[in-house]
C-alpha positions, 0 to 999 in steps of 0.5 A: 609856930612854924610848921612848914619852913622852905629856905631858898630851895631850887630843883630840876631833874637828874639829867634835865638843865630846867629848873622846875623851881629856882630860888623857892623860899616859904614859910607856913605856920602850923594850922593855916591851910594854903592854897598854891595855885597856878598854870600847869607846868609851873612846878605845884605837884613837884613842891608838894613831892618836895614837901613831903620827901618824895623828892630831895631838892637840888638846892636849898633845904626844906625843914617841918616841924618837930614829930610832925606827922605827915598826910599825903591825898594825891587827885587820883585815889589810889585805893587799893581795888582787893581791900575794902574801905576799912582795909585801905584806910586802915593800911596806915595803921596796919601795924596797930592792934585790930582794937585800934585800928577800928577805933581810928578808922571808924571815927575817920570814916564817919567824919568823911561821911562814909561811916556805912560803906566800910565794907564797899570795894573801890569799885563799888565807890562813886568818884566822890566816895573814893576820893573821901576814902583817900582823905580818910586813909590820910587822917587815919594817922591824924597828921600835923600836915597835910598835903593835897595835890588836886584832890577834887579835880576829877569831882564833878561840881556838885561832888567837889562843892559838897567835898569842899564844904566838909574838908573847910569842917574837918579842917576846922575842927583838926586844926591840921597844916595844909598845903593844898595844890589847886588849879581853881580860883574858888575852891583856893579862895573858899578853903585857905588862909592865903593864896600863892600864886605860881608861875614858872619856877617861882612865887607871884605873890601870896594874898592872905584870904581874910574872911571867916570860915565857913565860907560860901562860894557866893559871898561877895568876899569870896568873889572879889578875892577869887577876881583877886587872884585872877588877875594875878594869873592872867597877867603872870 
């Protein structure tokens, strides 16, 4: 099943001539992670705003899946600094009765490791905390898709290695559709069933990532895939 289709879809700006995509076709089925990967500027944030409505496209047309619940984690946490864990990752829910909103945000939280800080402020949060907060408020809606714009780029390595590991499991276990926006090689090759390499405006190429999951970043699989998609980097 198709969960992500997008059909000959090009963009720029109101206002701007450059097109930031030209021509953008893709098709994603339902419970694959893909890793869109590429030099800054090439249009990666912008087609995972196209994705998730927050932009229309200039051209073309972007269709999801039938009911398909939607997820959005951005780099930048984006917690709320007056509400504590629970109340931020709860917003979503909000509309819920008080009974089930504890229930859901109680299972998130202990699934992205942060059963006791519910009741921390952000600013009691370390970086790695506060990012885990933003996946949970994301899962709290338990969505189709989930799209990820550079989640762990601000995570130190030993943070971001320790995120990573426990999203490839709760990503394992949900089976969501996930778009993940990325400028590292390993952590694209780590975590997806395939790889898009991006350049200005349009696709490279997409390498399919086959090696079972878990995966470890010192597997020689793992490196030979990431030098893979180097490659087709530095000379695009």
């Amino acid at each position: 099943m198709t969960a992500i289709s997008i059909e000959k879809v090009s963009f720029h700006y109101p206002g701007h001539k450059e097109w930031i995509l030209k021509d953008f076709s893709l098709q994603l089925q339902a419970h694959k992670v893909l890793a869109v990967i590429g030099k800054s500027g090439c249009g990666k944030s912008t087609l995972m705003r196209l994705i998730s409505g927050l932009l229309k496209p200039t051209e073309g047309r972007i269709v999801l899946g039938k009911d398909m619940r939607v997820g959005v984690v951005f780099q930048d946490p984006r917690l709320l600094p007056w509400k504590t864990v629970f109340e931020n990752v709860a917003l979503p829910i909000r509309n819920e009765t008080l009974e089930k909103q504890k229930a859901v945000v109680d299972e998130v939280l202990e699934l992205v490791g942060l059963g006791h800080a519910q009741d921390f402020y952000p600013s009691e949060l370390s970086g790695g905390m506060a990012q885990r907060a933003a996946l949970a408020r994301a899962l709290v809606q338990s969505p189709d898709i989930l799209l990820m714009d550079e989640p762990f780029g601000a995570l130190d390595a030993i943070t971001r290695a320790q995120i990573q590991m426990d999203f490839e499991s709760i990503q394992q276990r949900k089976k969501m559709t996930v778009v993940l926006i990325t400028h590292e090689v390993n952590e694209a090759v780590r975590l997806a069933d395939s790889v898009l390499v991006m350049s200005q405006t349009k696709i490279i190429d997409t390498l399919d990532v086959q090696i079972a999951h878990p995966r470890s970043l010192t597997d020689m699989q793992v490196v030979n895939y990431a030098a893979r998609v180097l490659n087709l980097l530095t000379h695009s």
